[in-house]
N, C-alpha and C positions, 0 to 999 in steps of 0.2 A: 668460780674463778676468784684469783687472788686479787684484790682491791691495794689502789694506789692511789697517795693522794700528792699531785703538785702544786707547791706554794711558790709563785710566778709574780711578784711587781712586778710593774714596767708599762711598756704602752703597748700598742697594736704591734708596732716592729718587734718590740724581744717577746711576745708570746707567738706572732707566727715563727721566728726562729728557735722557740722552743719545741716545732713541729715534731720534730726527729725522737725527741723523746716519750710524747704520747704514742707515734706509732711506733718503738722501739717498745714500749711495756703492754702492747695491745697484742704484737705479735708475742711476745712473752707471757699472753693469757693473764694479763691483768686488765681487769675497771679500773678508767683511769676517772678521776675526781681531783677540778680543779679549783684554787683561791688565785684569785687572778685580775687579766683587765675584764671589766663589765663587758665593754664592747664586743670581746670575742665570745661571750660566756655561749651565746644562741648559735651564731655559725657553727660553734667546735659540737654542739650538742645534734644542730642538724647533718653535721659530715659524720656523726658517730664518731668523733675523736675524743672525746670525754663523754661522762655518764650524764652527768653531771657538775655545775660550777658555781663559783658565788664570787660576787667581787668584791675587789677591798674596802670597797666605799660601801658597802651593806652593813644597815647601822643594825643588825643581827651581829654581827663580827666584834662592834665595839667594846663588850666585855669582858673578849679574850687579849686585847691589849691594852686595858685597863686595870685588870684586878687579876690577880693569881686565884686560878682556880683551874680546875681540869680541863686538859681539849676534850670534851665530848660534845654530847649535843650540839653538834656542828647542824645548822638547819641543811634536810633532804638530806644528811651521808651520811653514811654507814660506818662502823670499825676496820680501821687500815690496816694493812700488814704493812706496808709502807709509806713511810715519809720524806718527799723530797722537798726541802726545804732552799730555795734559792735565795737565802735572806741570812743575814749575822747570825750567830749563837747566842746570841746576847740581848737584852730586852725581855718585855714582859712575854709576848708574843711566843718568843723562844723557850722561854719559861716552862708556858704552860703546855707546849708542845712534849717538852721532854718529861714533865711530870707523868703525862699520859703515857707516851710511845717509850720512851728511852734509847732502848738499841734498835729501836724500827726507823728512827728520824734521823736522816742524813743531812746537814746544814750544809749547802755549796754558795758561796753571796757570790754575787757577777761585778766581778771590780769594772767602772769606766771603760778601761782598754785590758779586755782578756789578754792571756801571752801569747793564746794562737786559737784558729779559727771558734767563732762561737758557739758552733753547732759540736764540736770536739767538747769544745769545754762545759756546757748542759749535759753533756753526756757520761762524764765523768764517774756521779755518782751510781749511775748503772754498772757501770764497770766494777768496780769497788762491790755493788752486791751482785758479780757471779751476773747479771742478765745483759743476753747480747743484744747488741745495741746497731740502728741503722743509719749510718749517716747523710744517707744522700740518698732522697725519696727521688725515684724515678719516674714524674706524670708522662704522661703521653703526648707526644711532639705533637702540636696543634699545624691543621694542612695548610700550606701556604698563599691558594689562589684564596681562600673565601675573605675567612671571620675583619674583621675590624684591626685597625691600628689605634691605640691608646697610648696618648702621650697624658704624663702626670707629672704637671709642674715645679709639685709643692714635698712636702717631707715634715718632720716634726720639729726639724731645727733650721732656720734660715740659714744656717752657716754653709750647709749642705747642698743649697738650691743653685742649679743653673740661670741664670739672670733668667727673669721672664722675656726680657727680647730675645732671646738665645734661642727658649723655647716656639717664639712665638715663629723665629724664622725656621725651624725645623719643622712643627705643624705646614708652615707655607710649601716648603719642598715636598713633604711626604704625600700632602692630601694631592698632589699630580698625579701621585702614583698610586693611592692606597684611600681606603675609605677611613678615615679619620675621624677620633673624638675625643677630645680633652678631658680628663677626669679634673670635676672640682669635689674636694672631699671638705672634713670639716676643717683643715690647716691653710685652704685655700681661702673660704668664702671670703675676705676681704679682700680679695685680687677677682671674684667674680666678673665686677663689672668690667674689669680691665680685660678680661677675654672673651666678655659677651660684643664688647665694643669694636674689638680687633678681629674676633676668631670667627663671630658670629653665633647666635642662640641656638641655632641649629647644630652645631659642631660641640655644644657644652655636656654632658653630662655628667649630673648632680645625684650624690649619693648621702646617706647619712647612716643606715646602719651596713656593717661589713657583712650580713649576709646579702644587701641588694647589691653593695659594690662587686660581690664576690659573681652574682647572679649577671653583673653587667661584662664582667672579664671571659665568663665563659663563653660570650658572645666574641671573643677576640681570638686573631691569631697572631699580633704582634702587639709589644709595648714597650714603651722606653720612659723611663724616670731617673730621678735620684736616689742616692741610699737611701729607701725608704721601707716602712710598712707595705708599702701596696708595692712596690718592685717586688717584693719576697712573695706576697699572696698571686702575683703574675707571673712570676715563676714556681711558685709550686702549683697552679691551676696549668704549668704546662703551656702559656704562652710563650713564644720565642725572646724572648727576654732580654732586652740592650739597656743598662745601666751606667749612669756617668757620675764615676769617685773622682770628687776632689780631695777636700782634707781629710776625710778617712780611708782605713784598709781594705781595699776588697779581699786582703788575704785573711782578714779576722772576718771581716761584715757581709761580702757577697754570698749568696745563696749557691749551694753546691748544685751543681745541677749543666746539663749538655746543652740545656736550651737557653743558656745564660752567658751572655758576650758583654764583657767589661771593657766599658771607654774612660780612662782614665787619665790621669794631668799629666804634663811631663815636667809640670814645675817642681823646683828642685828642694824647698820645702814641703814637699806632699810626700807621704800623708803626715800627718802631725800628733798627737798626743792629744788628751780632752782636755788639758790644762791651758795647750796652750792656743787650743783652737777656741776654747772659754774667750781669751784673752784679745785674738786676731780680729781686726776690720778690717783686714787685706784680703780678698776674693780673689785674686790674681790663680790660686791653683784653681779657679774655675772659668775665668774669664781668657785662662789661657787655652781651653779648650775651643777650637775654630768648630761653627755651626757645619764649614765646607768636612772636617775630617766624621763628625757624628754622623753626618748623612752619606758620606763615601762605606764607614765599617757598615752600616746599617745595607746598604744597597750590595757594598761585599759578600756582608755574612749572610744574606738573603738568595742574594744569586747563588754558593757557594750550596745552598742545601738543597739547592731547586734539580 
């Protein structure tokens, strides 16, 4: 098989959004081998979506973006036929990629606000070498009487978050109806106490690497978050998937997918740019969302599939 290597910054959100294209070059009979987040390096290895991974904080890596000298000896990989490179053409790093590769390394960088959906634009570079590409991984609709309802407070950017009372009164409707559990991940822990206090210890659960979070979701058949990392890993595990954009695009940022229902602002600066959502302490595109409409679509789009 033909070997592929993905060079991926970013956090937990833009490497499960880069999903599409490890299963897009697996079907196309490539080992995929990634430089990427630490955190995903073990889950992606036990789902057999990579061969292999190394992350960027691996101080093995450091002096390929310090000194000009050949990409080889990359520790545990092998020689690529290919190089996807989601990072400038420019830099050391850069450098010493094209000294090795040259016409094998493809540089695609991921600007702030792609011009259209994410999962389009990581895909790009397949396009460009001739292999076809998937965009929209289809799991299997999780059944609706049993698994767990997972509400997930938190995100990698406050800007993004639904106030925690918002959340706390949507835990209080849902768990009438549904068996309920709060995920607190590592973006939460200093809001822990404030839901062990409210929600209850019984109702918490605490994850720290993304293969037990991921171990914990498949125990789910519903969840609802913010643009997040763990909304895309709940959706592509095939939970029924309720998501609530405020400042950003679900037309860039939402996960493709049937089991995925966008609750989103109806205020009239949303969504906004990353400059100037940088810049905003105005929450109003998320405070304008009523706890009464999230739990009306939620009970809609529930009964609708039943």
């Amino acid at each position: 098989m033909k070997k592929a290597l993905i060079i991926r910054p970013g956090s937990f959100g833009d490497t499960v959004a880069t999903f599409s294209v490890f299963y897009s070059l697996k079907k196309a009979l490539y080992n995929v081998y990634l430089i990427g987040s630490r955190k995903m390096i073990e889950y992606l290895e036990k789902i057999k979506l990579i061969e292999k991974g190394i992350g960027f904080d691996d101080i093995r890596l450091l002096k390929f973006f310090i000194h000009q000298q050949s990409f080889d000896n990359l520790p545990d990989m092998p020689f690529f036929d290919i190089i996807i490179a989601y990072i400038e053409q420019e830099g050391i790093l850069a450098g010493n990629i094209l000294n090795k590769y040259k016409d094998k390394a493809i540089f695609h960088p991921v600007p702030e606000e792609p011009p259209y959906h994410i999962t389009d634009f990581l895909l790009e570079p397949l396009h460009k070498s001739g292999i076809k590409t998937i965009s929209k991984i289809h799991p299997p609709r999780r059944g609706i009487s049993k698994g767990i309802f997972f509400i997930h407070p938190g995100s990698g950017s406050k800007k993004k978050n639904l106030p925690r009372e918002y959340f706390l009164r949507v835990f209080s409707e849902l768990k009438r109806m549904y068996k309920c559990k709060i995920i607190i991940g590592e973006c939460e822990k200093s809001e822990k106490d404030y839901w062990i206090e409210n929600a209850g210890i019984e109702y918490i659960v605490e994850t720290e690497k993304v293969s037990n979070l991921a171990d914990e979701l498949e125990k789910g058949s519903f969840f609802i978050g913010n643009d997040s990392g763990v909304s895309h890993l709940a959706s592509f595990l095939g939970l029924n998937t309720f998501i609530i954009f405020g400042p950003t695009n679900p037309e860039i940022w939402a996960p493709k997918g049937n089991n995925v229902t966008i609750i989103q602002t109806s205020a009239k600066c949303a969504p906004c740019n990353y400059q100037i959502r940088k810049q905003c302490d105005n929450t109003r595109c998320l405070t304008e969302i009523s706890v009464e409409h999230i739990i009306s679509t939620v009970i809609q789009t529930i009964n609708r599939d039943t």
